[in-house]
C-alpha positions, 0 to 999 in steps of 0.5 A: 548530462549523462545519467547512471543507467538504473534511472532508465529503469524506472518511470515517472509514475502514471498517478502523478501525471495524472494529479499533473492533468488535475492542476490544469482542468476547472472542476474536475470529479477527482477519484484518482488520489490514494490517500483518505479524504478527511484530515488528520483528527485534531488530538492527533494534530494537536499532538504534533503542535504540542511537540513543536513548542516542546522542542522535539524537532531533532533528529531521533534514534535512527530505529524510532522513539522506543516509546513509539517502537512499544506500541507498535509491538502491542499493535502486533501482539498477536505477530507469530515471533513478535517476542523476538522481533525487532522493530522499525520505525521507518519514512513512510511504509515507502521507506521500509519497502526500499530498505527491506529490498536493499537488506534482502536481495541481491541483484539478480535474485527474484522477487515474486510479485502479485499483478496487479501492484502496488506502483512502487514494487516494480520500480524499486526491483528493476532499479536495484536489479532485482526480478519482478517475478509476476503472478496474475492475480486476474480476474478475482486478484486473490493471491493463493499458492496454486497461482505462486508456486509455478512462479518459484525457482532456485532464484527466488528469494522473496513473496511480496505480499499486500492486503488489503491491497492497492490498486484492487481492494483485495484482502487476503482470506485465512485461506489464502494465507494459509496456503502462502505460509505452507508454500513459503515454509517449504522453499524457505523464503520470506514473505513481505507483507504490505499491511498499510491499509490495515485498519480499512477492512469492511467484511472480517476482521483483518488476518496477518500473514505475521499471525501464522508464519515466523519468516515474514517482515511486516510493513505499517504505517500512520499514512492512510490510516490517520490522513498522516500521509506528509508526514512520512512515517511507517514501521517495520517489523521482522527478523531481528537480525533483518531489522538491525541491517535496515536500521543500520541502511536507515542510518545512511540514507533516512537518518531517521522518521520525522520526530515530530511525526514519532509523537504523532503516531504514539496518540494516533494508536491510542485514537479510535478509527472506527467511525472513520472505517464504518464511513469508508464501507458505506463509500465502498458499498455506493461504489460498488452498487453504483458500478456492478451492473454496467462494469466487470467489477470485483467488490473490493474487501478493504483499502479504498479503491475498486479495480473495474475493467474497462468496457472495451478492454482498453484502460489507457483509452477509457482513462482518457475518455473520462478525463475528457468529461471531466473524470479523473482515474488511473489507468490500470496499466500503472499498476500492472503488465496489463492495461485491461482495468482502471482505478477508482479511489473510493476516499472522496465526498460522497457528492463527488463519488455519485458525481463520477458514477454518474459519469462513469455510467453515461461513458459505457450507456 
């Protein structure tokens, strides 16, 4: 069958082959899935089970439950414009991703992009015909001005932003996004900012671009923070005017975000993580400890991954090895031009965490 031409634009994703390599092997020490190891907490699911029986199974508006829409505004009081700003309720903070992209650019236009990404950004771009515009963010995957303002030209339209971020860990600091918002102010562009690991940030407390810029789009979700991750369910909030076209694209093609998930996240933003978030720094922290004297390694600030680079300065062939002593990571090259760093997903037990250092140690002594 003869395909339309977009699909050679994009890959199968490196992640699901390697969950296709996890299938196949008996005991394999997993620290390669990107979503939280506990589940969803039982008010929460209990929640969902309640709004079944209730019969709240239909579609909803196309923009979300207004109850939901609410407290996601109170959720981001502290937004620049969030008096004026619509609100979003999406499939997935995936789901707002594609339709911002869809609402905002045109094919031709570019995009800058931080190296390394998170997987999706790259593919969606090239698929709408849009230009990644690459900044290398190595060795220390901050993303500041001086390292974006070289990348800009008539053409750009857009900064893609994520902090914390995936696959390095990386959190913006106030710094950093000071000098994004002078930067996107003068050239007049808007800023995406992918903020789904929001709640995972272990040294300051967490600074969002929407705090100090109006031209920006924020992006959220109930995936990571509350193990919702099959529920699809994000939200988006921005310029009222970008966020109608996105509605009125939602409408089209998502129809709208799971009803049953809509009543879900109004009693998960009432739920305290805390516990949870305190779990993950002491995840962080053995990761980190357990890696720094054999690896090149940045200690990741948020999320829950940590982006080494590999010994031999081959991801892809140090990928493989460890897959051959029954290690499961990703191959930095998933998420970057590059192929020099590899992932590890900090969000597993910590008997399997000591597992694959242990492993990991035992590869490079």
């Amino acid at each position: 069958m003869k395909l339309a031409e977009r699909i050679s634009r994009i890959d199968s994703s490196g992640i699901r082959k390697v969950f296709a390599l996890a299938a196949e092997m008996k005991d394999p020490c997993n620290l390669s899935i990107g979503q939280p190891h506990f589940d969803v907490p039982d008010r929460i699911k209990e929640t969902g089970i309640e709004a079944i029986k209730a019969g709240k199974n239909r579609y909803t508006q196309t923009g979300g439950n207004p109850s939901l829409k609410d407290k996601v505004r109170a959720k981001l009081a502290s937004k620049k414009t969030i008096e004026t700003d619509g609100v979003l309720i999406t499939s997935g903070t995936s789901g707002g991703i594609f339709l911002s992209f869809m609402a905002l650019f045109n094919e031709g236009d570019e995009v800058i992009c931080p190296d390394p990404y998170f997987v999706m950004y790259k593919h969606l771009l090239n698929l709408m015909g849009i230009k990644p515009v690459y900044v290398d963010l190595y060795p220390d995957f901050r993303m500041t001005r001086e390292k974006v303002e070289p990348k800009i030209t008539d053409r750009t339209k857009g900064i893609l932003l994520n902090s914390p971020a995936n696959p390095t860990g990386t959190v913006a600091t106030r710094e950093d996004l000071e000098g994004i918002t002078v930067l996107a102010r003068e050239k007049d562009l808007i800023v995406i900012s992918d903020e789904i690991y929001d709640l995972f940030v272990y040294d300051d407390p967490f600074l969002s671009i929407g705090d100090l810029y109006e031209n920006c789009l924020i992006l959220g979700g109930f995936s990571k923070t509350y193990s919702m991750t099959g529920w699809r369910l994000g939200y988006a909030v921005g310029p009222a005017d970008l966020i109608k076209a996105m509605e009125e694209l939602q409408q089209y093609s998502f129809v709208c975000a799971p009803s049953v998930g809509q009543a879900m996240a109004e009693e998960a933003l009432d739920f305290d993580m805390t516990p949870f978030r305190e779990e993950y720094a002491k995840k962080r922290d053995l990761i980190y400890d357990g890696l720094k004297n054999d690896f090149d390694v940045e200690k990741p600030g948020g999320a829950f991954y940590i982006f080494p680079k590999a010994p031999n300065g081959d991801g892809d062939a140090f990928v493989a090895e460890a897959i051959k002593n029954d290690l499961l990571i990703v191959p930095g090259s998933v998420f970057s031009e590059k192929k020099t760093h590899f992932r590890i997903s900090f969000a597993a037990e910590e008997a399997t965490l000591k597992r694959g250092i242990e492993i990991l140690k035992r590869l490079v002594g």
